[in-house]
Structures are given as C-alpha cells and as structure tokens.
C-alpha positions in Angstrom: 84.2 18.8 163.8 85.2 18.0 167.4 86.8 21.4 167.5 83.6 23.3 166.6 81.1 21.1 168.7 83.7 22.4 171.6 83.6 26.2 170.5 79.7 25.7 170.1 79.3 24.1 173.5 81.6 26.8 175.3 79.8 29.6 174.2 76.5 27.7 175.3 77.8 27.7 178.5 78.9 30.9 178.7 75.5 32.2 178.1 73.9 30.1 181.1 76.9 31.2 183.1 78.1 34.9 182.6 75.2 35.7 179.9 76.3 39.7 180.4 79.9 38.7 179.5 78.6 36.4 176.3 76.5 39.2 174.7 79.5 41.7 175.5 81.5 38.6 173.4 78.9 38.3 171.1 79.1 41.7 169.5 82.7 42.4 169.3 82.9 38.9 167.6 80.2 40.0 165.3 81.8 43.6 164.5 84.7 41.4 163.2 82.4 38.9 161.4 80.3 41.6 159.6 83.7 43.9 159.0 84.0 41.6 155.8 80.9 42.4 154.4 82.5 45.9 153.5 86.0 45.3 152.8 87.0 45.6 149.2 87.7 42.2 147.7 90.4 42.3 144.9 92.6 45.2 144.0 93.0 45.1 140.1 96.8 44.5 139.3 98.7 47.8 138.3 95.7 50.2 140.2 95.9 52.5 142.7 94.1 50.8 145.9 91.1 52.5 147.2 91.3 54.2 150.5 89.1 51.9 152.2 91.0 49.9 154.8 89.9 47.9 157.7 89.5 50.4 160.2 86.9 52.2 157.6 85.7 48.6 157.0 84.9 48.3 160.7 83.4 51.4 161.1 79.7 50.1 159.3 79.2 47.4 161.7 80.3 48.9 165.1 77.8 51.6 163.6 75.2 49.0 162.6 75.6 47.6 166.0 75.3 50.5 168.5 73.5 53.3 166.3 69.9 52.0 168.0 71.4 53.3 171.2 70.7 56.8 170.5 67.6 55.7 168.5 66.1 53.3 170.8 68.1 53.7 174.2 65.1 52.0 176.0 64.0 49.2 173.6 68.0 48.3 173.6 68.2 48.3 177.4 64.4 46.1 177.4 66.4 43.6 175.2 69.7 42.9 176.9 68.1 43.0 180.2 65.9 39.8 178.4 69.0 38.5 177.1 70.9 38.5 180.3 68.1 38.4 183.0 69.9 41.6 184.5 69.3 45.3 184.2 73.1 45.9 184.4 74.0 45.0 181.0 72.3 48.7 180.4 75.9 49.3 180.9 76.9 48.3 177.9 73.9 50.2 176.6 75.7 53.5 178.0 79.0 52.3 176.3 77.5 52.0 172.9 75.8 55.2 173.2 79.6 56.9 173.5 80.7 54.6 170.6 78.0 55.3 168.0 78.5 59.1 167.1 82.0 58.6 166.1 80.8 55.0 164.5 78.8 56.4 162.6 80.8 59.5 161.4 83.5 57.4 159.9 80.4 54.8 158.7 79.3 57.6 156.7 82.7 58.6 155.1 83.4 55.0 154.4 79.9 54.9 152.2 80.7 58.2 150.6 84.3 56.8 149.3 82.4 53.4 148.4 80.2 55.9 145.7 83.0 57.9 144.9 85.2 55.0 143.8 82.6 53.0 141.9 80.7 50.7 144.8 77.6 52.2 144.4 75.7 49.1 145.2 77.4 48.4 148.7 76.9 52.2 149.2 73.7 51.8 148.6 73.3 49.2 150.6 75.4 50.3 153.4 72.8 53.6 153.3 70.2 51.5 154.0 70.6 49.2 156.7 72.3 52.1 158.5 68.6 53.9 157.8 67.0 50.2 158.9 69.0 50.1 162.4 68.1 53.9 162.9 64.6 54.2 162.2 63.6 50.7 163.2 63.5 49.0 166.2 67.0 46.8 167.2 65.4 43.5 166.5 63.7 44.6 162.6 66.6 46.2 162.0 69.5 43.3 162.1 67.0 41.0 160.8 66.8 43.4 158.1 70.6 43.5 157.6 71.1 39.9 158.3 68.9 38.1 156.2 68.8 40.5 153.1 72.2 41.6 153.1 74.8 39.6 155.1 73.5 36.0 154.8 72.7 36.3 150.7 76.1 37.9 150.6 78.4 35.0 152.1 75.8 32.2 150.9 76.3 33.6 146.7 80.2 33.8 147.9 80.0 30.0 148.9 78.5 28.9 146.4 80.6 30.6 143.6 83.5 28.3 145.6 81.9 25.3 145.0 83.0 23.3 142.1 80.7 22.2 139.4 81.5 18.4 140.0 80.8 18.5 144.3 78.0 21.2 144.1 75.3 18.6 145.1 77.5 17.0 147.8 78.0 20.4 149.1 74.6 21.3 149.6 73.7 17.7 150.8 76.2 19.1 153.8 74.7 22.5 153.7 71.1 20.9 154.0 72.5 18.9 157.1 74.7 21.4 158.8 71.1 23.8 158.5 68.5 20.9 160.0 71.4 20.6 163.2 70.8 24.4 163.6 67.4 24.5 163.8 67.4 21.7 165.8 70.1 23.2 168.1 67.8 26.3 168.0 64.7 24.2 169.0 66.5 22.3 171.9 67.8 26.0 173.5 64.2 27.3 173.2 62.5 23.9 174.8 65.2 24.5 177.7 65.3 28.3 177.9 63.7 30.2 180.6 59.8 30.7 181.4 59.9 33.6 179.8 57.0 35.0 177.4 57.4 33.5 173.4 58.5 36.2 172.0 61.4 36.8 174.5 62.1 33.3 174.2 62.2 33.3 170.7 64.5 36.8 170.7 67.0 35.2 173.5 67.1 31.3 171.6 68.1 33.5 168.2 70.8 35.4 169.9 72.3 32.5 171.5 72.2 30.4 168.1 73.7 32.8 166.3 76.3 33.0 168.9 77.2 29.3 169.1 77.5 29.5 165.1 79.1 32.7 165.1 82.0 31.9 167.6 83.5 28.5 165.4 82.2 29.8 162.2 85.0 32.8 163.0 87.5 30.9 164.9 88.0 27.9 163.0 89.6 29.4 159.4 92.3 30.8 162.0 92.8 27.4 163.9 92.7 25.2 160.4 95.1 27.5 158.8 97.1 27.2 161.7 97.3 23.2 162.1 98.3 23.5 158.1 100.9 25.1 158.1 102.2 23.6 161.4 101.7 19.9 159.6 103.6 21.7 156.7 106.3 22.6 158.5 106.7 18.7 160.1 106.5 18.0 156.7 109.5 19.8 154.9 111.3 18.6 158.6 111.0 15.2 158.4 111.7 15.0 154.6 114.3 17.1 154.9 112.6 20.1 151.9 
C-alpha cells in the first residue's frame, strides 16, 4: 500500500512538474497496459500457437493511441497543449503522426489473423474502436474504448479470480479502492488550474488515470519480485 501511495504521489508530481514529460510517460505506460487486452490468453495443450505475438499485440494500442493524429491533428495538439499548458507537446503530436501509419498497418493484420483463427469477437471489437478513435474526436473515442471495452474486460477477468467464499470481501475493497479514486479525482480538480470545466475535467481524468495507471502496472512486477526474493531467503536460511 505504502508502495502504491508512493508510485501514485510521484506521478502526481511529475504532472505539476514536467507535465510534457508525464503525458509522454503516460502513453507509453498505457500502450503496455492496453497491449494485454489483445494478447491471446491460453494456448490449448498439443495446438499449434497462433501467430499473434506481442509485437502484433502492441500494434492495436500504439494504433489506438496515435491514429487521431492524422484524423484530428488539431483537436490532438488543442488537448496536450491543455494538458501540459504548453504548445510544444505538439511535438509529440508530430511523432505520433510518423508512428500511426505503420501502427496501424500491422493493427490491421493483427485483426485479420484474430478472424482468421477464430477471435472473431476481439476482431470485431478491435475493428471498432480502431473506427471510434478514427472517426471520432480523441476524447469520445478512448472513452469509447475504455469504458466499453478495456474496463468491462479486466473487471469480468477479476472477478472470474475471486473465490466464491471472499467475493463480498473483495468488492467491499473494490467499493473502497473506487470512492478513494473519485475522491482523488475530486481533490486534483478542486486544486487544478483556472481553466474552463471542461478542460478541467479532461486534464483531472488524464492525471487520475495516470496516478492509477503507473502502480496499477508497476506493482505485479515489484510484488513478484519481493516473492521470490523472500523465497529465496527462505530455502537459504532453512537450508531447502
């Protein structure tokens, strides 16, 4: 907890500090995060493993991520010059432009293998909120992907974990761990800048999602980590 309270406040800072470098730090961390979403789960014992790897896997969201640079060049440079109070993060506008062809070339070959071996519904799906962050403006367009596709995804997968006997202790926790959020998310927009509400409200959801993003990514590694190092102490000092 003390771990991911310090993760949470860094990246806080970061944003008041460097706010070009935390959105730069934002995305890559979320092209990782969202890579998941398109990874194949299981490979069935005795089959022949589909060709869908990570670097396919990353493809969608580095897609999903800078495909509204070519859509919507100027509503994207309008956004992270709110986000970071500075018209030069339309640098990193220019960078995603470069990115997103070849993004979404190998995006698109990534959804064709998903129908051609069976995953029609994440094809589907990956058709979609590719369309969504296309057509639609930046902000409509993640929402889109985030709350209808990413979010359910991870919360059914949670849930599935839980067992039957803790299921109501877990969500007393989820419930909790929710409320701090919003209240986290209510303290940055009663301290953020005198900006208009709606650019307010667009700059307090970024910078939520980035305090939660950052530990919600970096703690797995760091947990599995102190296991097996208390492990190892373990089988040392007992001799195993």
């Amino acid at each position: 907890l003390f771990l991911y309270v310090a993760f949470a406040t860094a990246t806080f800072a970061i944003w008041k500090l460097a706010p070009a470098v935390a959105l730069t730090l934002f995305l890559i961390i979320s092209v990782a995060h969202f890579a998941d979403d398109w990874v194949d789960e299981i490979i069935e014992p005795n089959s022949q493993p589909a060709f869908t790897g990570e670097f396919l896997a990353l493809a969608v969201p580095i897609s999903l991520l800078t495909i509204p640079a070519l859509t919507h060049p100027e509503t994207l440079r309008s956004l992270f010059a709110v986000l970071t109070s500075s018209v030069s993060s339309g640098r990193l506008v220019d960078a995603m432009i470069l990115i997103a062809p070849v993004a979404t070339a190998v995006a698109a070959v990534k959804i064709f293998i998903d129908f051609t071996d069976g995953q029609v519904d994440r094809g589907i799906a990956g058709t979609c909120v590719l369309s969504a962050m296309a057509l639609l403006p930046p902000i409509i367009g993640f929402a889109i992907y985030f709350c209808f596709y990413h979010s359910p995804l991870h919360f059914g997968a949670g849930i599935k974990q839980l067992k039957t006997d803790g299921a109501a202790k877990q969500m007393l926790v989820i419930i909790g761990l929710t409320l701090a959020a919003l209240a986290i998310a209510g303290l940055i927009f009663a301290l953020g800048p005198r900006l208009s509400v709606t650019d307010n409200l667009v700059t307090t959801a970024f910078m939520t999602l980035s305090m939660l993003t950052v530990p919600h990514m970096s703690m797995p590694t760091i947990i599995g980590w102190l296991q097996r190092r208390s492990r190892h102490q373990l089988q040392v000092t007992t001799g195993g």
